[in-house]
N, C-alpha and C positions, 0 to 999 in steps of 0.2 A: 301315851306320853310322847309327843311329836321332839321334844327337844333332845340334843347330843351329847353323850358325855363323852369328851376328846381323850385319848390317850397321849399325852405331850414329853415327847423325849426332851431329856436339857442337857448340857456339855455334861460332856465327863470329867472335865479339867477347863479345856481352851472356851472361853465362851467364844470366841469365831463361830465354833460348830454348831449352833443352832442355827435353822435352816429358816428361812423368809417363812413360810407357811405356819412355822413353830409361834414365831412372834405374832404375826395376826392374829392368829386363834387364840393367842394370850391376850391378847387385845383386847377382842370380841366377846369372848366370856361374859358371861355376870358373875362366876365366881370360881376361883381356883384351887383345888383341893393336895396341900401340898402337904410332903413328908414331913420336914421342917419347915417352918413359914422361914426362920430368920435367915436359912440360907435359900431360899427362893427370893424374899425379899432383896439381895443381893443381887440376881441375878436379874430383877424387874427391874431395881433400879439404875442398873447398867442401862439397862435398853429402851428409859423413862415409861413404864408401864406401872398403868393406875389400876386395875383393877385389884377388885378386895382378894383377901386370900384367909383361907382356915383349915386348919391342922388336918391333917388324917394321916395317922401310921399307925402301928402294933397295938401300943397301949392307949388306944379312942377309938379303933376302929368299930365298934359294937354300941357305941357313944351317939358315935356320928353320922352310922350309917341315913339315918333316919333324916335327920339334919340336910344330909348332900341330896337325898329322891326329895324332900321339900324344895329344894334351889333348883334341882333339873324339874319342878313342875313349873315352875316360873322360866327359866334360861336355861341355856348353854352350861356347864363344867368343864375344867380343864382338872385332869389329872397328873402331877405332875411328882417325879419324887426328886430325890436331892442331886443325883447324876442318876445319867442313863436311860432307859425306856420304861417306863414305868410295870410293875407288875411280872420281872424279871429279877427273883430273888428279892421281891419287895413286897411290901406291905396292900400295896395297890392293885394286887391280883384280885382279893378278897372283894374289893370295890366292883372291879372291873364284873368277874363273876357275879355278885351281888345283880347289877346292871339285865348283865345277860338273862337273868333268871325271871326279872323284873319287864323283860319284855321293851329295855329304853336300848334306843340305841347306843351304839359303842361304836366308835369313831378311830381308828388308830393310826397316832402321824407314823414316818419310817422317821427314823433318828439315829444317835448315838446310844452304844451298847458296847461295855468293855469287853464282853466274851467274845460277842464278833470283831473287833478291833484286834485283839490281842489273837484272837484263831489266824487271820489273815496276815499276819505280821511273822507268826511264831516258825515259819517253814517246816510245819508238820502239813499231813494230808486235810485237806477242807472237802473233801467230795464225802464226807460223814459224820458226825460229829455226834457226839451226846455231851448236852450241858449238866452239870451238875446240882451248880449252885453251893452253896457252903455247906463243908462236912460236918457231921456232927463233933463235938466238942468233948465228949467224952471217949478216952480210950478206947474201951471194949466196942462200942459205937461207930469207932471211925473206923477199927477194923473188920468190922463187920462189913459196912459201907462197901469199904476197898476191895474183903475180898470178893464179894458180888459183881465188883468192876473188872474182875483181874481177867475173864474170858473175852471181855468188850473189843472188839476189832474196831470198833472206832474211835477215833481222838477222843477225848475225855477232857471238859474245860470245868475247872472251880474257882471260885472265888474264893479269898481266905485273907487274913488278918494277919499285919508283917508280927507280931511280939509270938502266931504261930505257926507262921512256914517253915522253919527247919523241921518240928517236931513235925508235922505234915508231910514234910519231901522224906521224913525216914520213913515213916508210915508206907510211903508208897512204894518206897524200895522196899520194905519188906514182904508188902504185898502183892506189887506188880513185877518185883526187879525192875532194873538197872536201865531201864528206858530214856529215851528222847525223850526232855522235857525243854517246857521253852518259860520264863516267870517274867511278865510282864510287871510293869511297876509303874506308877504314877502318869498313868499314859493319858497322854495329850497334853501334859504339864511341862513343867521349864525344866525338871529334874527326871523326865519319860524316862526309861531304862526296860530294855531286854537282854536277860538270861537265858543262853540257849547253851546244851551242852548236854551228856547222859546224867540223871537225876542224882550221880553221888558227885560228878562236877558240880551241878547248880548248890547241891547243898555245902559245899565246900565251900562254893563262892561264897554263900551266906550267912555261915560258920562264921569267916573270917570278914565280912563285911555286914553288919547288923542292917536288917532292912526296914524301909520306913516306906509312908506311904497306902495307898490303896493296891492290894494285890489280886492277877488272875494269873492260872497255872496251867498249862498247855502239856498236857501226855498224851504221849503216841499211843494208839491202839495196841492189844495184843497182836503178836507175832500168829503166824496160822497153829503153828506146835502146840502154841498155849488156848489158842481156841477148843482144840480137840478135848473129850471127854477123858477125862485122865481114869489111867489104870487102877487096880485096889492096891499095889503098893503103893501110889503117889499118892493116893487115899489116906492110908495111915500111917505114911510121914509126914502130912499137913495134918492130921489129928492129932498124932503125936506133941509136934510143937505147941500146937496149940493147948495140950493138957500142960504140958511143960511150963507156960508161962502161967499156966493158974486158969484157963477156962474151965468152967463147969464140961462132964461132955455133952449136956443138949445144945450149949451155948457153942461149944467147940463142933460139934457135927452139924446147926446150924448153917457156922462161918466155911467148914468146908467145902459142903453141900451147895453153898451161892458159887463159889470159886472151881470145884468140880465138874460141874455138869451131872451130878449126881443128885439122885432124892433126899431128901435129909433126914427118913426114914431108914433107906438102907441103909447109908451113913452110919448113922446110929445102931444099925444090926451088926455091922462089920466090925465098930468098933468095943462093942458088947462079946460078939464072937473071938476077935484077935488082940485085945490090949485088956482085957477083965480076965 
């Protein structure tokens, strides 16, 4: 299959930001594969662009796969989702991979991307970073998540939803402590805002100011102390709490074991030997 399927970043707020290169290839397409059409359409119509457009996200990606390799045997694809780079905590990875497997080319413009926007902004370190992407939604999940991240020496970017970043910035103070955090907000819009300040100031902030908008979260790496392989006290004072709040102990020697440097085997032997 000779023809391209584009990876098309679009604003993340300001449509300024799409780049000369972005609109031609939206031009040029025979068909454009968008997360929401109605808010793509939006954005074509700002910059009078005719060409057709049809759905692909989450719930039709397995639909439509088939549908979008029919179009790239005939033309061009533009992949495009509703802000950002496409395939970046989006539905459009699946495609893009699909592509790759499929032997068609994959094409991908440089764009707008709120994790790097908001990293470069946030005056934490950028020489490493680990992207996240959205934590899990369930309790026991999101701490799980976090404490797997608590060893991480590098900045650490997520994406998350304003009705739940408080409950998130406690999450992370309990599992990372009291860190540099930076909470970007509605960036590249009229109402852009950044929160910089240690994670129980940002939560304060937020406590007392309800936040709206599209959110990313900027946390400082661990400190070198917390990198290091913690001792078998520190062991089963992080077990401990963990039974404490109601973890099962596989599920509790699991969470420590990410957060220790430890196996999650012995874990479990330690905690069988010293708390049963």
């Amino acid at each position: 299959m000779a023809n391209t399927l584009y990876v098309v970043p679009t604003p993340i707020g300001n449509l300024d930001d799409i780049t000369l290169r972005a609109l031609r290839v939206l031009r040029q397409v025979s068909l454009i594969a968008a997360e929401d059409t109605r808010t793509t359409r939006i954005l074509l119509d700002h910059f009078d662009i005719k060409t057709p457009l049809t759905s692909y996200h989450q719930h039709n990606e397995r639909l439509k796969l088939d549908a979008i390799f029919d179009a790239l045997a005939m033309g061009d694809v533009a992949l495009v989702s509703d802000a950002g780079t496409p395939g970046i905590s989006d539905p459009g990875a699946a495609l893009i991979a699909a592509a790759v497997a499929r032997s068609v080319r994959v094409e991908a413009l440089p764009g707008a991307c709120a994790a790097i926007t908001a990293l470069a902004a946030s005056g934490l370190p950028t020489d490493g970073f680990v992207f996240v992407g959205f934590l899990p939604k369930k309790d026991r999940a999101l701490r799980t998540a976090l404490a797997g991240l608590a060893r991480q020496p590098r900045t650490l970017i997520f994406y998350e939803s304003p009705n739940r970043l408080t409950d998130t910035l406690a999450a992370l103070i309990e599992a990372l402590g009291d860190r540099r955090v930076c909470v970007g907000r509605e960036l590249t819009k009229l109402h852009e805002e950044y929160v910089r300040g240690t994670a129980r100031q940002v939560l304060a902030q937020f406590q007392a100011h309800e936040p709206r908008g599209e959110i990313v979260i900027i946390v400082e790496g661990a400190p070198p102390e917390q990198t290091a392989q913690w001792d078998a006290e520190q062991v089963l004072a992080a077990l401990q709490t963990r039974l404490d709040a109601g973890d099962p102990l596989s599920t509790a020697a699991k969470t420590v074991a990410a957060a220790s440097g430890w196996d999650r085997k012995a874990v479990y032997a330690l905690a069988v030997e010293k708390l049963r």
